[in-house]
C-alpha positions in Angstrom: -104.2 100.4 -28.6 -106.9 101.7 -30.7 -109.2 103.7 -28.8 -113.0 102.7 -28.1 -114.5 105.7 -30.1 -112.5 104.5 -32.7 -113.2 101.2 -32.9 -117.0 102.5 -33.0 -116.6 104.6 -36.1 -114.4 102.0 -38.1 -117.7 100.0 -37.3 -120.0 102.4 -39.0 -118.3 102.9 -42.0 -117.9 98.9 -42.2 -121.4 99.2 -41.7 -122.6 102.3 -43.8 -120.2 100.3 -46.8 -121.9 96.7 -46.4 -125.6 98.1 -46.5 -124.5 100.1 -49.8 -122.4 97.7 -51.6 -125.1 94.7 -50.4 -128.1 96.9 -51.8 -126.2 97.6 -54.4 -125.1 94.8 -56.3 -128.8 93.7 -55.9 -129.7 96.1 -58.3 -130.1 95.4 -61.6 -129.0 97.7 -64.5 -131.5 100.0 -66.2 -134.5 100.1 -63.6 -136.6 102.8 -61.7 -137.3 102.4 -58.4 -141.5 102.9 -57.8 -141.3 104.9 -54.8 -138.2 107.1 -54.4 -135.6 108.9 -56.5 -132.2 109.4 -55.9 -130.7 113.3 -56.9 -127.5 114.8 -57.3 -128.9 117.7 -56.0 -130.2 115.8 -52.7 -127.7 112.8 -52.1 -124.2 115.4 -53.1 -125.3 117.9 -49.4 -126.6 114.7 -47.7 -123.5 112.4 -48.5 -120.9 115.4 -48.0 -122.8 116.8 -44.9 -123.3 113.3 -43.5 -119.3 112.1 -44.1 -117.8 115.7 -43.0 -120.0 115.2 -39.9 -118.4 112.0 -38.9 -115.0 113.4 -39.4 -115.4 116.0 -37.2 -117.3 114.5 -34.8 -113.9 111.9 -34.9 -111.8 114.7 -34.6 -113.8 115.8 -31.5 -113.9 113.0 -29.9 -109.8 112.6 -30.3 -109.7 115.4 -27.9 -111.9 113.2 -25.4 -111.0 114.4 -21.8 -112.2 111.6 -19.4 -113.9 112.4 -15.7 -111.2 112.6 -12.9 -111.5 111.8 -9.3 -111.8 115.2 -8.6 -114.3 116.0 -11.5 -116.3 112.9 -9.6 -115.8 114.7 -5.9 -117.6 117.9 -7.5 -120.8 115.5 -9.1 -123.8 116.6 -6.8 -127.4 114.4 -7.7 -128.8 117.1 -5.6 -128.0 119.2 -9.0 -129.4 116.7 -12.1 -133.4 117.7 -13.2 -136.1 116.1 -11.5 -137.2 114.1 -14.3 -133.5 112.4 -14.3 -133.1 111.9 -10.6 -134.3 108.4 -10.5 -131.0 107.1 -12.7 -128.2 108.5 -10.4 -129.0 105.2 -8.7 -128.8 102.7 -11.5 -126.3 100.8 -12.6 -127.0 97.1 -13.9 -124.5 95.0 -16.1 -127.4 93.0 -17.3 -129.6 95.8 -18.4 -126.0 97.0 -20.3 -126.0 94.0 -22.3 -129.4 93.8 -23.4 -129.2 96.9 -24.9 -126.1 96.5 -26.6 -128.4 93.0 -28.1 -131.4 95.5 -29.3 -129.3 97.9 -30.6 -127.0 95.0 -32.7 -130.2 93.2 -33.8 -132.1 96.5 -35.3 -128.9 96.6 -37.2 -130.6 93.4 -39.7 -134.4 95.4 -39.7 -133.9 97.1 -43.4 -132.6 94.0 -44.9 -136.3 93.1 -44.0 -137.3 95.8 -47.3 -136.0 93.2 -49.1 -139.4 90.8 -49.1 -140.9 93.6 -50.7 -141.0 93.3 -55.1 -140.4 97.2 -55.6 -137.1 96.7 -53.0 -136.0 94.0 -54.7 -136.4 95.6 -58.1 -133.6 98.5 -56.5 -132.1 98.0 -53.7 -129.7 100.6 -54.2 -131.4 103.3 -54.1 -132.7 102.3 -50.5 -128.8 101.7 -49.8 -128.1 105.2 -50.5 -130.6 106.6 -48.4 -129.8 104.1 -45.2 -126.1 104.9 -45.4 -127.4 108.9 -45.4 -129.3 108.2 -43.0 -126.6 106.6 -40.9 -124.4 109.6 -41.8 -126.2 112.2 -40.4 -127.2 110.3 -37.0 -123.3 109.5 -36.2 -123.1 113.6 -36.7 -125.6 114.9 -34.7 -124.9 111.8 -31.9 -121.1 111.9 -31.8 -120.7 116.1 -31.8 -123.4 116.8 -29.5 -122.1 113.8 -27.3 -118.5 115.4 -27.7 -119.8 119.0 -26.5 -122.2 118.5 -24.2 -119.4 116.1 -21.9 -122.9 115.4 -19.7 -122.0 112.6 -17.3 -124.0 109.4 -17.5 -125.8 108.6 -14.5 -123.9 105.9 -12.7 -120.7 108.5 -12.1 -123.2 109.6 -9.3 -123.3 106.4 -8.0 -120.7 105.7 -5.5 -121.2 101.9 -5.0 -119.8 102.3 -8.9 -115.8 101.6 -8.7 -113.7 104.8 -9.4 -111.9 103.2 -12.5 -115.7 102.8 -14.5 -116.8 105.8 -13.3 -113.4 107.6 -14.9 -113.4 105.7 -17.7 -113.4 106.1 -21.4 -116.8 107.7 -22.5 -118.3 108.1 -19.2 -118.9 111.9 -19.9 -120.8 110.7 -23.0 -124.4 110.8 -21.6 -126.4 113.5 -23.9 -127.7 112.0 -25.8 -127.5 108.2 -26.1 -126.6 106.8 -29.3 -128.1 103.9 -28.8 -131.5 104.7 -28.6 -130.9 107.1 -31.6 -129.5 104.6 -33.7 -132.1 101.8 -32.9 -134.8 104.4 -33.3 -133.7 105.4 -36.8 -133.0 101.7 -37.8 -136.8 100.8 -36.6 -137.7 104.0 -38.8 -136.5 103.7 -41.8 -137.5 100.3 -42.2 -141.1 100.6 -40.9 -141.0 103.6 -43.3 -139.8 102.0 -46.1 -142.1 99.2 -46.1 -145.6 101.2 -45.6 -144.4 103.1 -48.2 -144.7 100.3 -50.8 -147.0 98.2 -48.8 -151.1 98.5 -49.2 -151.5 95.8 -46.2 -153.0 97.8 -43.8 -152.3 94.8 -41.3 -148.2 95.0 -42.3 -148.1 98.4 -41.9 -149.7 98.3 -38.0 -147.0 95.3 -37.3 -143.8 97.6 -38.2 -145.3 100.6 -37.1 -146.0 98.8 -33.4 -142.1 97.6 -33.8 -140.6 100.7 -34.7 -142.0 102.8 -31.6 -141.7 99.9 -29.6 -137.8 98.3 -30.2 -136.0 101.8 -29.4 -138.4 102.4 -26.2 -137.0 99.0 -24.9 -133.5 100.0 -25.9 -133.8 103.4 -24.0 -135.6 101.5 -21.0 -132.1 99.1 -20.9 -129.8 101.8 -21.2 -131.5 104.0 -18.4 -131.7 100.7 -16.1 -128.1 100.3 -17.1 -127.2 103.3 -15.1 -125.7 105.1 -18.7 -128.4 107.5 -19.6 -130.8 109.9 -18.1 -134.4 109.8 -19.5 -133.6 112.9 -21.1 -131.2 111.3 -22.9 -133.2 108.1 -24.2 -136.0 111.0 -24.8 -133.9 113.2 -27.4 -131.7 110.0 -28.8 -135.2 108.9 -29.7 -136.7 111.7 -31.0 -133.6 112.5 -33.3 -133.2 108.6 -35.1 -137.0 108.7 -35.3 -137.0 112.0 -37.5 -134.0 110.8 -39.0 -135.0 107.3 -39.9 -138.8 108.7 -41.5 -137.5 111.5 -43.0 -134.7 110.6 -45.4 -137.5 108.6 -47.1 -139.6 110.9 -47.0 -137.4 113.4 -48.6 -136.8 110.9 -51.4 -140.3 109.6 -52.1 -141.8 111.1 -55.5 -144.6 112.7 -55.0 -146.2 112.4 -58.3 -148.6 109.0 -59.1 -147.7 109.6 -63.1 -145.5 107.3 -64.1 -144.6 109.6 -67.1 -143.9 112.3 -64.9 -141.2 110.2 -63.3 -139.6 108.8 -66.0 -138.8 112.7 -67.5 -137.1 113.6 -63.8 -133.7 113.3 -63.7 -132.6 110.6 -61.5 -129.4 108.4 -59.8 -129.6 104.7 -59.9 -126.9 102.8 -58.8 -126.3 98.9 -59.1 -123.3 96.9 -59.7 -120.2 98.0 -61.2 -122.5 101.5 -62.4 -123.6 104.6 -61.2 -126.1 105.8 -64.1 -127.3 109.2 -63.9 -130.5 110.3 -66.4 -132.0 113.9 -67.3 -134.6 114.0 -69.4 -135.9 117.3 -70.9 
């Protein structure tokens, strides 16, 4: 039986693959994005750091131990920081699922870019960057998750039977994924589209959304008994870096458009990767 962790990462490349093909073959042949610029010298670390993360953190999470009833006998709330001492005592199946809904529904907010002319004109360039930016949050998530081995809250909780307390990933707490990955969804998008939107009005609207959607996710998850606040904090805090500043690394600075056709440049789009330096 394949194992849940595995089952997650089969998800993310499935997922990492449809945004970049889907952008992709969007694009059409010959045309420079407005706003950001794609770089051997930037996407080569990023892609190789971002895929050799996820394998490790894989191979790291092969060696999963779960809890044991006598790992559970040694738990002491007495012991968890003040700020997290309230979550010991949750544990709510509906709070679970909600979650789980947030995080599944930020996974459409940057197909949203695609209302936007400059998106449209190349979407694979923003393909690129989400699937980077997907990368590198699976690595920092899954090996500090795989490291760390903190337990999530409702192992404390005795009215919790044994068997979920034991079970696979409940050692998993720090930091929570899913806030992470919501947060850096909400992100990039809101990102993206103030960075190629003047509507001061559009820009307050996905800013709002982007602080706001991961907040509710890490509010469901700590309800749901699987993360400590410190937990939704730093999974928040990482996918909000992440998700602004992969754009932000790529955005050209420069407002002269012949300044930006001279720098070299990778565009890709169906059936091509096309890569320009101009001297």
């Amino acid at each position: 039986m394949m194992k849940t962790y595995d089952r997650g990462l089969l998800s993310l490349i499935r997922l990492c693959l449809f945004y970049f093909i889907f952008f992709c073959l969007l694009s059409p042949v010959g045309y420079s994005q407005h706003i950001y610029q794609l770089k051997p010298a930037k996407e080569i670390p990023l892609l190789a750091a971002g895929v050799g993360g996820t394998i490790t953190s894989v191979l790291l999470r092969n060696k999963y131990k779960p809890l044991t009833a006598d790992d559970l006998g040694k738990l002491n709330a007495s012991d968890i920081f003040a700020i997290d001492h309230s979550a010991a005592s949750n544990y709510g199946k509906g709070a679970r699922v909600a979650s789980d809904v947030f995080v599944s529904v930020s996974y459409a907010f940057p197909l949203t870019t695609l209302f936007l002319p400059d998106i449209r004109s190349d979407p694979g360039t923003i393909g690129v960057m989400l699937a980077e930016a997907l990368l590198i949050n699976e690595t920092l998530t899954g090996i500090t998750k795989s490291l760390v081995r903190r337990p999530r809250p409702f192992t404390y909780n005795q009215d919790v039977p044994e068997n979920i307390r034991t079970g696979v990933g409940s050692n998993y707490s720090f930091f929570s994924g899913h806030t992470s990955y919501t947060a850096t969804f909400s992100f990039f998008t809101a990102k993206v589209i103030s960075d190629n939107t003047d509507n001061n009005t559009v820009k307050a609207v996905v800013w709002t959304g982007a602080v706001l959607w991961p907040a509710a996710t890490g509010y469901f998850r700590y309800k749901a008994g699987m993360h400590f606040p410190t937990d939704v904090i730093t999974g928040y805090l990482v996918g909000a870096s992440i998700g602004y500043f992969v754009p932000q690394l790529h955005k050209i600075k420069t407002k002269n458009e012949d300044a930006k056709v001279q720098l070299s440049n990778l565009q890709v789009g169906p059936g091509f990767v096309y890569l320009s330096i101009a001297f």
